[in-house]
C-alpha positions as CSV (number, residue, x, y, z in Angstrom):
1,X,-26.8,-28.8,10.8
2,X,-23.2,-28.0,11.7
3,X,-21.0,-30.8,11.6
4,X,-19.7,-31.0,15.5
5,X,-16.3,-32.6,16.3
6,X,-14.3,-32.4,20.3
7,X,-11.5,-34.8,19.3
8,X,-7.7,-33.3,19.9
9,X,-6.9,-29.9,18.5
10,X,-9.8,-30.5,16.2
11,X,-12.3,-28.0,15.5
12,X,-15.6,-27.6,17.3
13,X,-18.4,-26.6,14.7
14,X,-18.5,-25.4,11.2
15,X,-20.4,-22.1,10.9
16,X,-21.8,-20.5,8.0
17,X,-20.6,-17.1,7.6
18,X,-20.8,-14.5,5.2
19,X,-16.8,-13.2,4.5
20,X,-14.9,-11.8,1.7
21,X,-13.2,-15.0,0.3
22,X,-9.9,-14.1,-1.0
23,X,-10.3,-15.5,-4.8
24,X,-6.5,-14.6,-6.0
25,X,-3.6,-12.9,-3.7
26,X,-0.2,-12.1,-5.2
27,X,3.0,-10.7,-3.1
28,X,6.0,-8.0,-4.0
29,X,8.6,-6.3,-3.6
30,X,9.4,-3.5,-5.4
31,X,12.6,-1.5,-5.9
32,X,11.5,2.4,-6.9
33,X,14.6,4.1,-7.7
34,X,15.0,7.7,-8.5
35,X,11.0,8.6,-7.5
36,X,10.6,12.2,-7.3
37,X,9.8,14.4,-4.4
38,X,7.1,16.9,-5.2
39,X,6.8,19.9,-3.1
40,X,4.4,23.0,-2.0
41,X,5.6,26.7,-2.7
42,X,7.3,27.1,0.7
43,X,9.0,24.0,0.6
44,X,10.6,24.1,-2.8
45,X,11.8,27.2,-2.0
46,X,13.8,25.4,1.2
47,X,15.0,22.6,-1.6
48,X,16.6,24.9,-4.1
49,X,19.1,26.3,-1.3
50,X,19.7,22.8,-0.1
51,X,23.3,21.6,-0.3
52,X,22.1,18.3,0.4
53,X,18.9,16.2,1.9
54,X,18.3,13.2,4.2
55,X,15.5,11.1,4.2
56,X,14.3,10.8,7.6
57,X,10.9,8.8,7.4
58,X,8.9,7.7,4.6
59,X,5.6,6.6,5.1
60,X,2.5,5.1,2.5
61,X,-0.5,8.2,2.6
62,X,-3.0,6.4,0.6
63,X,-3.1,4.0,-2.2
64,X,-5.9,5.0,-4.8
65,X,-7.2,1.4,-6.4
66,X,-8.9,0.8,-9.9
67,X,-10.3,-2.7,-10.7
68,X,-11.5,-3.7,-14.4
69,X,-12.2,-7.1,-16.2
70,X,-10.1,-8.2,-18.7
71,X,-11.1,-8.6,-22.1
72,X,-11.4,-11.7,-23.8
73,X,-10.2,-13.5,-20.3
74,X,-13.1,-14.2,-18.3
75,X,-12.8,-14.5,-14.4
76,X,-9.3,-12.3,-14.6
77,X,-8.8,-8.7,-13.6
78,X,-6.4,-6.1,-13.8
79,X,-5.7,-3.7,-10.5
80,X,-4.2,-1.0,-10.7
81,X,-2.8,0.8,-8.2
82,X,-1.1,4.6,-7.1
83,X,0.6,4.9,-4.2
84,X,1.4,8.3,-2.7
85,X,4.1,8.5,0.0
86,X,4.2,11.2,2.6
87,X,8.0,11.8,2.8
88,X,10.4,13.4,5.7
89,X,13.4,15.5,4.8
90,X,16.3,16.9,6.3
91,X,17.7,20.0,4.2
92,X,21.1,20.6,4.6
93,X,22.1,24.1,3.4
94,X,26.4,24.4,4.5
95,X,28.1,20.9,5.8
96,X,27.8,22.4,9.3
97,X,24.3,23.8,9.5
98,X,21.3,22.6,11.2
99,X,19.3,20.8,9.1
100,X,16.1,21.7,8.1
101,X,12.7,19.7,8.4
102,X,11.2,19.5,4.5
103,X,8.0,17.5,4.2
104,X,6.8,16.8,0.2
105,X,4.8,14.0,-1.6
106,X,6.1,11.6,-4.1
107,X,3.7,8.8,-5.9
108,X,4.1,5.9,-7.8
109,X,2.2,3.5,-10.0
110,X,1.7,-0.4,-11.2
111,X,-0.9,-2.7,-12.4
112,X,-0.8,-6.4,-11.4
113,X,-3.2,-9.1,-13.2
114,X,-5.0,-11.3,-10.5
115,X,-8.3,-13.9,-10.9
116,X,-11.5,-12.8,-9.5
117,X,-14.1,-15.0,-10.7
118,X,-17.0,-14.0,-11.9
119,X,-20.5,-12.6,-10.3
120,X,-23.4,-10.6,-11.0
121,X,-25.8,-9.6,-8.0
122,X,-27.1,-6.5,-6.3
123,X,-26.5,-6.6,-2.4
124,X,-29.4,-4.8,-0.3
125,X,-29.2,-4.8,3.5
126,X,-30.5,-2.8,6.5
127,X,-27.7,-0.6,7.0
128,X,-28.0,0.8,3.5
129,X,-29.9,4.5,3.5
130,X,-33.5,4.1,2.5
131,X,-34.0,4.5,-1.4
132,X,-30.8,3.4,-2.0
133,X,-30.0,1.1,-5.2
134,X,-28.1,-1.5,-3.9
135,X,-24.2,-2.4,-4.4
136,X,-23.6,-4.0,-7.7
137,X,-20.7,-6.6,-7.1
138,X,-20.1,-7.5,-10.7
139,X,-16.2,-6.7,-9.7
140,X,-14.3,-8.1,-6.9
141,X,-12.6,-6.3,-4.3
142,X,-9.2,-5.2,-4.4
143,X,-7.4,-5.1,-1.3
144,X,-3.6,-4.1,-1.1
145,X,-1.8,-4.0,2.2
146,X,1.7,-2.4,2.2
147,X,4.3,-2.5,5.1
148,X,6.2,0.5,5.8
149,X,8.9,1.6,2.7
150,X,12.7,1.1,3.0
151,X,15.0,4.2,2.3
152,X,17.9,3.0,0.4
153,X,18.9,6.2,-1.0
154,X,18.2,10.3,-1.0
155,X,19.5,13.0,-3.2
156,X,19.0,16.2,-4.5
157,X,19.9,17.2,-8.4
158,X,19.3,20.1,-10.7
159,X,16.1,20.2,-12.5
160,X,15.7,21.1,-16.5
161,X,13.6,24.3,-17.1
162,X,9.6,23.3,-18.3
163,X,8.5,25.0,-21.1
164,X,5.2,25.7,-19.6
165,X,6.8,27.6,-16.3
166,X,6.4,26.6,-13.2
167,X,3.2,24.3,-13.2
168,X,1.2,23.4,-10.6
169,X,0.5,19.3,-9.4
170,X,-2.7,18.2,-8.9
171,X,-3.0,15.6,-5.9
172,X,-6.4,13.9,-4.9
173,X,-8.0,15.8,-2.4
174,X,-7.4,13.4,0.6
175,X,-3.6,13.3,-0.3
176,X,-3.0,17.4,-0.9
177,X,-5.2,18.2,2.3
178,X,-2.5,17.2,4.5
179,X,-0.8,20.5,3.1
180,X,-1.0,23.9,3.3
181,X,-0.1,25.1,-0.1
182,X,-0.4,24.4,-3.6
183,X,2.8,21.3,-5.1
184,X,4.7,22.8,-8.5
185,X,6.8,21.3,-10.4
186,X,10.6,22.2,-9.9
187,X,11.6,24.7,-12.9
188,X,14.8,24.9,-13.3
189,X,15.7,24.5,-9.3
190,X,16.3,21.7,-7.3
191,X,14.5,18.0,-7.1
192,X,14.6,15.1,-5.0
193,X,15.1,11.8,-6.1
194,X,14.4,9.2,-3.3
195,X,15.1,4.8,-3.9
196,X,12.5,2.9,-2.0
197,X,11.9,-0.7,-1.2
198,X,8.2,-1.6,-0.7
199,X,6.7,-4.9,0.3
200,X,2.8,-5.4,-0.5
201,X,0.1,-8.2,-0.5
202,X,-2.5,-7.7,-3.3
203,X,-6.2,-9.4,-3.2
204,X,-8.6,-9.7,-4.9
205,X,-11.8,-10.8,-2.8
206,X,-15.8,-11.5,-3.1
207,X,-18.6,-11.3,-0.6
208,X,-20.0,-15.0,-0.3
209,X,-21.6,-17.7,2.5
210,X,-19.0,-20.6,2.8
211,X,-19.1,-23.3,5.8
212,X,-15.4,-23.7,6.7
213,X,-13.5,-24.1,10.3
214,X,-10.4,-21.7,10.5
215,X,-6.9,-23.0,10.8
216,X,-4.0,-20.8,10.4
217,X,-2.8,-17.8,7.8
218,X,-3.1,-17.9,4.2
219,X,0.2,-16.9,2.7
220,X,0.3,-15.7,-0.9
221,X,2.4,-18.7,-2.4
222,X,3.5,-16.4,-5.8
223,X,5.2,-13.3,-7.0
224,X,3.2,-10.4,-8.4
225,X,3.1,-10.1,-12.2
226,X,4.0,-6.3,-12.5
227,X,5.1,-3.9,-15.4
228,X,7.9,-3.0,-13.5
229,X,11.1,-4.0,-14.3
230,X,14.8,-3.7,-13.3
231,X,14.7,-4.2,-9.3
232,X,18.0,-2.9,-6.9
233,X,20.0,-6.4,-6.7
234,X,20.4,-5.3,-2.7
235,X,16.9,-5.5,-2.3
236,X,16.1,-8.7,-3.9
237,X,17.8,-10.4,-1.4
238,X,16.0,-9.1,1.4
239,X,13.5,-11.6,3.2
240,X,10.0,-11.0,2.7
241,X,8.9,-9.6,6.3
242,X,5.6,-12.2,6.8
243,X,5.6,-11.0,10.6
244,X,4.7,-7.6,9.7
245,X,1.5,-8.8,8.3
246,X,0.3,-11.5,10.5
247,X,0.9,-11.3,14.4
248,X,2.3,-14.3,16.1
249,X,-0.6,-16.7,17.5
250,X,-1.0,-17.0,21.5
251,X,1.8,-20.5,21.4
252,X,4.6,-18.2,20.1
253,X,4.4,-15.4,22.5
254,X,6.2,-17.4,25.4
255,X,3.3,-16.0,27.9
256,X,4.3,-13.0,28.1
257,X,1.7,-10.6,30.3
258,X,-0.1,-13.9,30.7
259,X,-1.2,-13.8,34.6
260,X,-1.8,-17.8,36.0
261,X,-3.5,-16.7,38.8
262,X,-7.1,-15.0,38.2
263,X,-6.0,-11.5,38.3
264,X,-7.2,-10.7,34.8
């Protein structure tokens, strides 16, 4: 039976519950300097008479995630992950025009190393279709949560002619639908290059019973290990924002839209 305990701040029962127990976390910041802005047709076609570009909101679309064992090193695995980012332009084409809105995709990729433990068990339940096969778990769960990127810098530049022509880009299908239009590669026109600063929380999680109370937030206590290398020196410096990810309990709200008096 559930131990019980009423004492002070203390708490009341220990439950068994069945949650995804976060076996290894790891947060990042990354600097992405110089990512390319891919564009459809239309769009391009607005960049290569630009004079100049402004980045006016840059947002994360999607972030595709692969999860594999690693050899030889039981209980660890690799995730890798792409992130596409749905980026907002302003084209300027003479230094007193109006600018014009530009809307493109640019994408970027890393791998971080992260334990998982180890498992191997078919889940069935009753919300699974009929004649189904069950969920082999033998991997964990990857779960990466990303706050909104930083624009540190925008720019446009000439591109070098392909050999092949003007090739088209193939985006997953939930990334390209967004669009109307097919992305090419710049040939020989214009390209974007956009800096970013991205801050993100990587876990790796399993499905098990555990009998715990609940107490406060988990914080990731260590920096990702990443392939990539040579981060902006302004960015470093920057905090990492922990509010963004995990909203202020009820004590450090100051009451506000509290209502004392029974109203609701």
């Amino acid at each position: 039976m559930a131990e019980q305990k009423t004492s002070g701040n203390a708490f009341k029962e220990a439950v068994c519950i069945d949650a995804g127990r976060i076996y290894d976390s790891c947060s990042d910041k990354d600097c992405l300097e110089d990512l390319q802005v891919y564009f459809t047709e239309s769009e391009q076609a607005k960049i290569d008479r630009a004079l100049s570009v402004k980045a006016k909101s840059v947002e994360v679309l999607n972030v595709f995630l692969e999860v594999e064992p690693i050899p030889f090193n039981r209980g660890f695995y690799s995730v890798d992950m792409t992130f596409y980012f749905l980026v907002n332009l302003a084209a300027y084409y003479t230094p007193v025009s109006t600018a014009d809105t530009v809307t493109g995709i640019a994408f970027f990729s890393k791998k971080v190393i992260l334990y998982g433990s180890e498992g191997n068990v078919k889940v069935f339940s009753s919300e699974m279709p009929f004649g189904g096969n069950g969920n082999v778990s033998d991997s964990p769960r990857a779960v990466v949560q990303a706050v909104t990127p930083i624009v540190l810098s925008s720019r446009v530049a000439d591109s070098c002619e392909c050999e092949c022509g003007c090739c088209e880009l193939n985006f997953p299908e939930c990334v390209s639908s967004c669009f109307n239009g097919n992305f090419v590669v710049p040939n020989g026109g214009r390209k974007v290059l956009l800096t970013l600063g991205l801050f993100t929380i990587v876990q790796l999680e399993r499905r098990v019973q555990m009998l715990i109370p609940a107490y406060d937030f988990c914080i990731p206590g260590k920096e990702c290990v990443t392939t990539t290398d040579d981060p902006c020196e302004v960015f470093k410096h920057i905090k990492f924002p922990t509010n963004e990810f995990f909203p202020p309990r009820l004590e450090e709200t100051d009451n506000i839209g509290v209502c004392s008096c029974g109203c609701g």
